[in-house]
C-alpha positions in Angstrom: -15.4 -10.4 0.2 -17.3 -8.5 2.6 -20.1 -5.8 2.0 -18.9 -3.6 4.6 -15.7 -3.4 3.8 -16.3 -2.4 0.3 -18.5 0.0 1.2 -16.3 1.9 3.6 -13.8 1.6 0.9 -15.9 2.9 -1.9 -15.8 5.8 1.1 -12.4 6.4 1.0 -12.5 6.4 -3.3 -14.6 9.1 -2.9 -13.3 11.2 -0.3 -9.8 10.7 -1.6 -9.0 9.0 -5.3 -9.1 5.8 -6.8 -5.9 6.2 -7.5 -4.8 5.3 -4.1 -7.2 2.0 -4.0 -5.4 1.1 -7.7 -1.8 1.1 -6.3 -2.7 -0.7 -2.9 -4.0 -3.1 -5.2 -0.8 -3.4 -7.3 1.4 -3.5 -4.1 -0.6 -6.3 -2.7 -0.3 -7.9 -6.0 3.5 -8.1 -5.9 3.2 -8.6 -2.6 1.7 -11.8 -3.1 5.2 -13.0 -5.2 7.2 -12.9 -2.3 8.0 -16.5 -1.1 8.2 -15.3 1.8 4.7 -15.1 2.5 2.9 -17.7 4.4 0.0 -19.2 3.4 -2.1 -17.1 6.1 -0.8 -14.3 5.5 -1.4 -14.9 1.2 -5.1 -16.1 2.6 -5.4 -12.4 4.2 -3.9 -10.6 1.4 -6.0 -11.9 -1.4 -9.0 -10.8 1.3 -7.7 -7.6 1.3 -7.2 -7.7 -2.7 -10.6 -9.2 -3.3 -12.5 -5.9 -1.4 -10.2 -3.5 -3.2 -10.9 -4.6 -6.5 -15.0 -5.3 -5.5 -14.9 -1.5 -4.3 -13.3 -0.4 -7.6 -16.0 -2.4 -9.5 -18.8 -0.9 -7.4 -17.2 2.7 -7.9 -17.3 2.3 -11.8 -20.5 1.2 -11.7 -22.0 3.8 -10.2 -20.2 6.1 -12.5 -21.1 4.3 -15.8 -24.3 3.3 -15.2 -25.0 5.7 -12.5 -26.4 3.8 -9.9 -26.8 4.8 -6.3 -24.4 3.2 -3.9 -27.0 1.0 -2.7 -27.9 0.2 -6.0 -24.3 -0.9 -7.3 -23.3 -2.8 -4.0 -26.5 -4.9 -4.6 -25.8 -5.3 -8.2 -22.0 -6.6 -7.3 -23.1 -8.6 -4.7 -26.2 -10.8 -6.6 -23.3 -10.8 -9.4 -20.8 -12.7 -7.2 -23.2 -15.0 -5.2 -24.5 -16.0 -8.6 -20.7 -16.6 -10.0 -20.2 -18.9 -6.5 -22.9 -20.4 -7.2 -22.1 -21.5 -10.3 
């Protein structure tokens, strides 16, 4: 998962519609069925997933609790370095 890459994502939701970040996500989810996928290429896919879903969290945080951008990205992140941690 990578900060910056959620956060140009969380862009995109904006300008556009999470409903384009939700069905990426379900297509890389099937995706990830297929045996014909390597192991590299699952290791980039569930990259990809893993942003997709972190930006879709960030996004409904900021609309239910109605943080700042800055605010929710920081809340995600101390979230998932204290889960790692773990």
């Amino acid at each position: 998962m990578r900060l910056p890459i959620i956060k140009h994502l969380n862009q995109f939701i904006e300008e556009n519609d999470q409903d384009y970040a939700i069905e990426a996500l379900e297509l890389l989810e099937h995706l990830t069925e297929s045996r014909a996928i390597k192991d590299e290429e699952l290791d980039v896919i569930g990259e990809l997933i893993s942003n997709i879903a972190g930006s879709l969290e960030v996004r409904e945080m900021m609309k239910k609790e109605g943080l700042s951008e800055k605010e929710a990205l920081n809340a995600f992140m101390k979230r998932v370095t204290g889960a790692i941690d773990q």
